[in-house]
KOLSEPA-610755 format. One record per residue (C-alpha): residue in one letter; z, y, x. Coordinates in steps of 0.5 Angstrom, whole numbers, padded with zeros to 4 digits, always signed. Example, Ala and Ser with C-alpha at 12.3 -4.5 7.8 and 13.67 -1.06 7.14 Angstrom:
BEGIN
a+0016-0009+0025
s+0014-0002+0027
***
This chain:
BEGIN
x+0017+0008+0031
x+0024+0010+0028
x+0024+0006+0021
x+0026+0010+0015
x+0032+0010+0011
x+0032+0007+0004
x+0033+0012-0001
x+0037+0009-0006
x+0039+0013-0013
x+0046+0013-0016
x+0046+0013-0023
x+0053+0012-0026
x+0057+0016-0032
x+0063+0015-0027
x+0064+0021-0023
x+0070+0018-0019
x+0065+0011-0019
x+0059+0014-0016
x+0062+0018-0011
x+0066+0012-0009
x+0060+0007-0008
x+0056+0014-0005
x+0061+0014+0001
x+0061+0007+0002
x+0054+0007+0003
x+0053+0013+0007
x+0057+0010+0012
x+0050+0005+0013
x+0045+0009+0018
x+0039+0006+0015
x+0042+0009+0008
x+0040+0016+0005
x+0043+0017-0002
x+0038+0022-0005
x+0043+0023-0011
x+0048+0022-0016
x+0046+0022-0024
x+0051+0021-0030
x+0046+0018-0035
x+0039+0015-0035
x+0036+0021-0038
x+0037+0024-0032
x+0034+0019-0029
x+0028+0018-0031
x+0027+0025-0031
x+0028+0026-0025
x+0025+0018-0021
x+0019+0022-0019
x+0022+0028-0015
x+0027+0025-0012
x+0023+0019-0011
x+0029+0013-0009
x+0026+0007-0006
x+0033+0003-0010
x+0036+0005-0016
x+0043+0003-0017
x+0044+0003-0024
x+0049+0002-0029
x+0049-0001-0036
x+0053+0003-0041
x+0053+0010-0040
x+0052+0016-0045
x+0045+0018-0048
x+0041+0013-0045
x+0044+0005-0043
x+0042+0002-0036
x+0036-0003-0039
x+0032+0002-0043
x+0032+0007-0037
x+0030+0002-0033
x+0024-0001-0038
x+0023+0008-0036
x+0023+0009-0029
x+0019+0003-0028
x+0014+0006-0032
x+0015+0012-0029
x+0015+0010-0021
x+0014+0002-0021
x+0015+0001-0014
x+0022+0004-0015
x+0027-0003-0015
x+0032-0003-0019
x+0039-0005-0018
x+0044-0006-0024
x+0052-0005-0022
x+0056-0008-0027
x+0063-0010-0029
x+0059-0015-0035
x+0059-0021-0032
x+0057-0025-0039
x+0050-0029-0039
x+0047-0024-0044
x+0048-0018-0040
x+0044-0020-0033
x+0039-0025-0038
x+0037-0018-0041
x+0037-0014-0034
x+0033-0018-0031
x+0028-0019-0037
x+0028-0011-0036
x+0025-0011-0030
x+0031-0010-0026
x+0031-0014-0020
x+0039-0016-0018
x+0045-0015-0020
x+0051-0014-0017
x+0059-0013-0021
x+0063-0007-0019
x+0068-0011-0017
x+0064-0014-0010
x+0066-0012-0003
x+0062-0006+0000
x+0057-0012+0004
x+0055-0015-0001
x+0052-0008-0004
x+0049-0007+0002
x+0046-0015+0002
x+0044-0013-0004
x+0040-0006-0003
x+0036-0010+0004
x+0035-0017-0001
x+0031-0012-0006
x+0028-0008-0001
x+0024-0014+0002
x+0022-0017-0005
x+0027-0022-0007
x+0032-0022-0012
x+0039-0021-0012
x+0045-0024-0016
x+0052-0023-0013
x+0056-0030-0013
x+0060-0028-0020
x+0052-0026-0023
x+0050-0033-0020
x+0055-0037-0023
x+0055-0034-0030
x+0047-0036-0031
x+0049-0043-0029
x+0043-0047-0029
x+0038-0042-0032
x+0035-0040-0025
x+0035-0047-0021
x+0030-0051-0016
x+0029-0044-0013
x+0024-0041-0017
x+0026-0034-0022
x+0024-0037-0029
x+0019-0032-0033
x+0022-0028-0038
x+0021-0028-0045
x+0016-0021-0044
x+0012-0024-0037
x+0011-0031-0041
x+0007-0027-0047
x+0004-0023-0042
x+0002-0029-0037
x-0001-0033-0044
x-0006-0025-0046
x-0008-0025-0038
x-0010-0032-0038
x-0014-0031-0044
x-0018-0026-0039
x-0015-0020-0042
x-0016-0013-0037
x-0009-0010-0037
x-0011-0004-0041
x-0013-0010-0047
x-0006-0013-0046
x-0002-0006-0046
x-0006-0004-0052
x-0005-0011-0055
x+0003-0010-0054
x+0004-0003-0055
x+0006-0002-0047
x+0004+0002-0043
x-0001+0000-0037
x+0004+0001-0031
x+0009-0004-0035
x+0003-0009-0035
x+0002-0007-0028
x+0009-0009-0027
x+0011-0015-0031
x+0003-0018-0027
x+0006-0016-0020
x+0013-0020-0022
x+0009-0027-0026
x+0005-0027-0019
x+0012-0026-0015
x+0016-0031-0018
x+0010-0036-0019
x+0008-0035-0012
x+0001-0034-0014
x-0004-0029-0011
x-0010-0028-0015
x-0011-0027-0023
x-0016-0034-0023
x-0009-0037-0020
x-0006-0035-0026
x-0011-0038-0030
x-0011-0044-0026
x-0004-0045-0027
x-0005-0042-0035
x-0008-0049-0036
x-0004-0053-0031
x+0002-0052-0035
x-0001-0052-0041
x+0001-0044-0043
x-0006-0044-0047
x-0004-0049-0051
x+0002-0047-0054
x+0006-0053-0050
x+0008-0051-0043
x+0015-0050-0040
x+0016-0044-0035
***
């Protein structure tokens, strides 16, 4: 049986950008590009429609940036995996990236093989971070684990407290599919399978008491 190309979204103000980057990867057979958009507005009106397995995302474009449009089209369509395509190389832009919930990060200036890698490596559930992004973070990813964003440490600390997802999200003021999200992304980089090994790793690492390190 024939396995089906990954869908990938091109979302980039850039017109020459993004159908350079089209061209490149229509050039993989395993690739179909379902799309170019100019802005995350559009985006996330149409994520459901086009229904993109990956998004490659820009950060800075005109009515809509690229980390609150990738806080939407989660929401929207969590399963999609969203790739941020950059030209900010700083800490602060992949730290917040990342905190959205996009899973890679890849500079523009990067050869047409490491976007492909990074398309493949987020497909399968991993993350992705060119080697310019892995050198700009330094230590802050380390021992070969992801550590939990600002966002998935609150929400590890309500869940370990018993909360359902719908008592986190109204605690919060999210939505249920966000919650629903940030729990699949603690579990992931956590290695952690069951809400009870949350719990258990809650109290382990003395999350409960105000005094754990993630």
């Amino acid at each position: 049986m024939t396995q089906k190309p990954t869908r990938v979204l091109i979302v980039d103000d850039h017109p020459m950008v993004a159908e350079g980057i089209r061209a490149l990867l229509e050039s993989f057979d395993d690739i179909e590009v379902v799309g170019t958009l100019c802005n995350g507005r559009e985006a996330v009106d149409q994520i459901e429609e086009l229904a993109p397995d990956v998004v490659l995302l820009d950060l800075n474009m005109p009515q809509m940036g690229g980390l609150t449009a990738t806080e939407l089209l989660l929401e929207r369509r969590p399963e999609t995996r969203i790739l941020i395509l950059s030209m900010h190389d700083s800490p602060e832009y992949i730290g917040a990236a990342l905190s959205h919930g996009a899973m890679g990060y890849v500079l523009k200036d990067v050869p047409t093989e490491d976007v492909k890698e990074a398309i493949d490596a987020v497909m399968r559930g991993e993350q992705f971070l060119c080697n310019g992004a892995q050198a700009a973070m330094g230590p802050k990813i380390r021992d070969g684990r992801e550590p939990l964003t600002e966002r998935e440490q609150t929400i590890l600390l309500e869940l370990a407290q018993g909360k359902s997802n719908k008592e986190v999200a109204a605690a919060l003021d999210i939505s249920v599919r966000t919650v629903e999200t940030h729990r699949k992304n603690i579990k992931r980089k956590l290695g952690i399978s069951s809400t009870a090994g949350l719990t258990r790793y809650a109290m382990e690492h003395g999350v409960l008491q105000g005094t754990g390190r993630f």
